[in-house]
KOLLOKOL-52391 format. One record per residue (C-alpha): residue number from 1; residue in one letter; x, y, z. Coordinates in Angstrom, 3 decimals. Example, Ala and Ser with C-alpha at 12.3 -4.5 7.8 and 13.67 -1.06 7.14 Angstrom:
// residues 2
1,a,12.300,-4.500,7.800
2,s,13.670,-1.060,7.140
//
This chain:
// residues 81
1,x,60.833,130.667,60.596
2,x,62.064,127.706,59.211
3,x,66.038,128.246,58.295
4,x,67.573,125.964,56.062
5,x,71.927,124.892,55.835
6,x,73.896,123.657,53.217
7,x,77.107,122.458,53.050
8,x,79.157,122.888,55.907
9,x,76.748,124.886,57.891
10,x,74.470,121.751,57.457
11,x,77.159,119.709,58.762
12,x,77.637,121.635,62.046
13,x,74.145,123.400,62.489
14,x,71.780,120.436,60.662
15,x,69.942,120.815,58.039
16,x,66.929,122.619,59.422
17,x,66.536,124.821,62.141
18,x,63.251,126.853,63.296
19,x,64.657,130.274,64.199
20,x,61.884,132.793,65.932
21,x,61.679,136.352,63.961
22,x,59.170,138.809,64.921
23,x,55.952,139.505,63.195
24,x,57.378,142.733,61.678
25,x,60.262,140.820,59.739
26,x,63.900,141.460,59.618
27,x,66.653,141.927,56.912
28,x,69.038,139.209,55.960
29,x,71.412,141.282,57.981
30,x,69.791,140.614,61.167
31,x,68.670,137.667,60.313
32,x,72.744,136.431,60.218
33,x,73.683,138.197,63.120
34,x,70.716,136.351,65.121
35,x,71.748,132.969,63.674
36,x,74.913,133.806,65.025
37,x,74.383,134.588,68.235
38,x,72.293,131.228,68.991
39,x,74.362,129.288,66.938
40,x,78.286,130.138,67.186
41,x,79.024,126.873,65.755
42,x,78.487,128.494,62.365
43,x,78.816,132.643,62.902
44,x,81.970,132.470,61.533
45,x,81.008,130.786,57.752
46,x,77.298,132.726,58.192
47,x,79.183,136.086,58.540
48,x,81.005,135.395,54.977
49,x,79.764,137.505,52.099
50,x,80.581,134.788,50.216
51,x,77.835,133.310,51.737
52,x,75.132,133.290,49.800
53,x,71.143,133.495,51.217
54,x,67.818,132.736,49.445
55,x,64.635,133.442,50.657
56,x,61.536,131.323,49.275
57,x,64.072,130.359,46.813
58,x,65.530,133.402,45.401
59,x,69.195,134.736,46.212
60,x,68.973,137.669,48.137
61,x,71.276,140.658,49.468
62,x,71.783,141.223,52.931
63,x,69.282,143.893,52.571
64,x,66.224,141.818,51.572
65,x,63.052,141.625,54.143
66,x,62.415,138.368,55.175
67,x,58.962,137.918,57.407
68,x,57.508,134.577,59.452
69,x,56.303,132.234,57.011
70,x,58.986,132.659,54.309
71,x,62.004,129.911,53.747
72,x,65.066,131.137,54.455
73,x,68.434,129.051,52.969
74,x,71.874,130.091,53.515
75,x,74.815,128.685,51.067
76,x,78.069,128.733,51.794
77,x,81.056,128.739,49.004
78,x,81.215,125.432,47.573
79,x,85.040,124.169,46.601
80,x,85.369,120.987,45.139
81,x,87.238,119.381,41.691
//
């Protein structure tokens, strides 16, 4: 599944990253807790719930289905003047 990063997650994960998710799908949820784990570089802004997630760009809860196939983005908070 193609994952994409913005902001700061970009800046210390990259923009793009191909994550593997099983045929069945998994929620959001999962989905950050997996990104996580393989990428602790970024568990600590991906576990914010003020960080947003789209899938095939739509935001999403943490409860949406996401399957193989589908683009996944994750936003974090933006701050800025």
């Amino acid at each position: 599944m193609k994952i994409l990063f913005f902001g700061k997650l970009a800046e210390r994960a990259g923009r793009v990253v191909e994550h593997p998710v099983d045929a069945a799908g998994c929620t959001i949820a999962e989905l950050r807790r997996s990104l996580a784990a393989t990428l602790p570089e970024i568990a600590d802004t991906l576990g914010q719930s003020s960080t947003r997630a789209c899938v095939d760009q739509e935001m999403v809860g943490d409860d949406a289905s996401v399957r193989p196939g589908q683009e996944v983005a994750f936003l974090p908070p933006l701050s800025g003047g």
